[in-house]
N, C-alpha and C positions, 0 to 999 in steps of 0.2 A: 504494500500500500504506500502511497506517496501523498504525503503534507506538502503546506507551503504555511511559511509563519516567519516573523520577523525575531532576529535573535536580542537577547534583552540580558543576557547574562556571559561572559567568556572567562570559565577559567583554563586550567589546565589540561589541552584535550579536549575537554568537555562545553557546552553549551546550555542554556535554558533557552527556549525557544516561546515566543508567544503566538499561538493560531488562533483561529475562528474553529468553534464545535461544526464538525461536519457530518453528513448524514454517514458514512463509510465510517464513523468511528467505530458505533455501537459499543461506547463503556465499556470499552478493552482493558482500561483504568494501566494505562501505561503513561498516561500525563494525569495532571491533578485540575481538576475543572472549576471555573468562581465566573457568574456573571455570563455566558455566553461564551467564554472563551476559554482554553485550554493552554496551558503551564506544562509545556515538555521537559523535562528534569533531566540534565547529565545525559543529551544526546552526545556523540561521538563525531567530532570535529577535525577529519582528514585535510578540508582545506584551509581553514587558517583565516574562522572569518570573521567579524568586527562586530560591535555594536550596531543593531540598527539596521544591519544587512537583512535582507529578502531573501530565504534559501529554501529549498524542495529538501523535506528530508523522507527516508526513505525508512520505512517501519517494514521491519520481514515478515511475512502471512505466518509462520509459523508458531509468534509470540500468540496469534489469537486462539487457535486451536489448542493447543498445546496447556495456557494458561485456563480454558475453557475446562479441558477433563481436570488439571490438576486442582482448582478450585471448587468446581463442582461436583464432579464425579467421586473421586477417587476418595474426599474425604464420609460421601455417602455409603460407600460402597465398605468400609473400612465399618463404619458407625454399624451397618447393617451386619456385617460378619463376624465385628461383637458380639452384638448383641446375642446371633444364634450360637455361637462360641461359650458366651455367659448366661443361656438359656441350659443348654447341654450340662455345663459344666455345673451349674448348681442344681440341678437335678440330679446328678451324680453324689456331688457331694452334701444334699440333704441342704441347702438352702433352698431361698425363695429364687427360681426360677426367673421369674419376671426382674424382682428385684438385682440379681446377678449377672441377666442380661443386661439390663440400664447401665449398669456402674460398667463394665466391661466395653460395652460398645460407647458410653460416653470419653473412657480410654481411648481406644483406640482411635475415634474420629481426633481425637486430638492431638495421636502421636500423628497420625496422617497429616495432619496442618502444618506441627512442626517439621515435617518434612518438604512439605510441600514450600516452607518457608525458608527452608537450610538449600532447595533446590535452585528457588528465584534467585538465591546470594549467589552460588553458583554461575549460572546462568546469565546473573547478567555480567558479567567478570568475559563474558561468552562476546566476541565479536557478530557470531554468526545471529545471535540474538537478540541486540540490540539495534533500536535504533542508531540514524547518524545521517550526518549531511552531506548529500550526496551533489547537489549543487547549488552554486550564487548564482541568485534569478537578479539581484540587484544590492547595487553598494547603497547600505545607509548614509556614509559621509565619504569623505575624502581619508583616508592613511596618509601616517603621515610618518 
C-alpha cells in the first residue's frame, strides 16, 4: 500500500510522517490517529528527507494480514484451547470444570498476547516489515 503525507519529524533514520485518514487504511493501527489525520511513527528514511517534504511512503500488505490473525485470531484460538485444556483437566482432577477452564484459558489468551507483543518488537526491528519512504513527491523548503 502506498501513502503520501508531509514529514513533520526527522530523526535518526527514522521519520514521523503527517497524512490524511484514507479509505485503504482500515485501522491497521500502524500510525496513531487524532482529528482526521494520521501520525506515522518511526517510518524508515532511505532518502534523506527534510522537514516539510511531501513523500509517498510505502506500507508492505503483509503488516495487515499478518497483524490481523496475530491480534485476533491466535489470541482466541489460545483462550478457546484453554479453556477445553482446563475443562478436561479439572474434571480429572476433581475441581470445578467450568471454573478451571476460565482460569486456564484466561492464561493462556494472555501468554498468546505476550507473544504476540514480544513478536511486533521483533518485527518491527524487520526491514521487510516496516514501513519507509520510498519517494520525495516534493521539497518543503530549501536545504541548506
Amino acid at each position: 500500500m502506498r501513502e503520501h503525507g508531509q514529514v513533520i519529524t526527522v530523526r535518526d533514520g527514522a521519520v514521523d510522517i503527517r497524512m490524511q485518514v484514507s479509505a485503504a487504511c482500515g485501522g491497521c493501527s500502524v500510525c496513531s490517529r487524532g482529528g482526521g489525520e494520521t501520525v506515522m511513527r518511526d517510518v524508515a528514511d532511505p532518502l534523506g528527507v527534510t522537514v516539510g517534504d511531501e513523500v509517498e511512503v510505502t506500507i508492505p500488505d503483509t503488516i495487515r494480514s499478518r497483524a490481523a490473525v496475530a491480534v485476533f485470531v491466535l489470541p482466541v484460538f489460545a483462550m478457546l484451547g484453554g479453556y477445553l485444556a482446563g475443562f478436561l483437566l479439572g474434571r480429572w482432577l476433581g475441581w470445578s470444570p467450568d471454573m478451571a477452564g476460565l482460569v486456564v484459558g484466561l492464561v493462556s489468551a494472555n501468554i498468546a498476547l505476550i507473544g504476540v507483543r514480544a513478536a511486533e518488537r521483533r518485527l518491527k526491528r524487520n526491514d521487510r516489515f516496516s514501513p519507509q519512504v520510498s519517494a520525495i513527491l516534493a521539497r518543503g523548503h530549501e536545504r541548506t
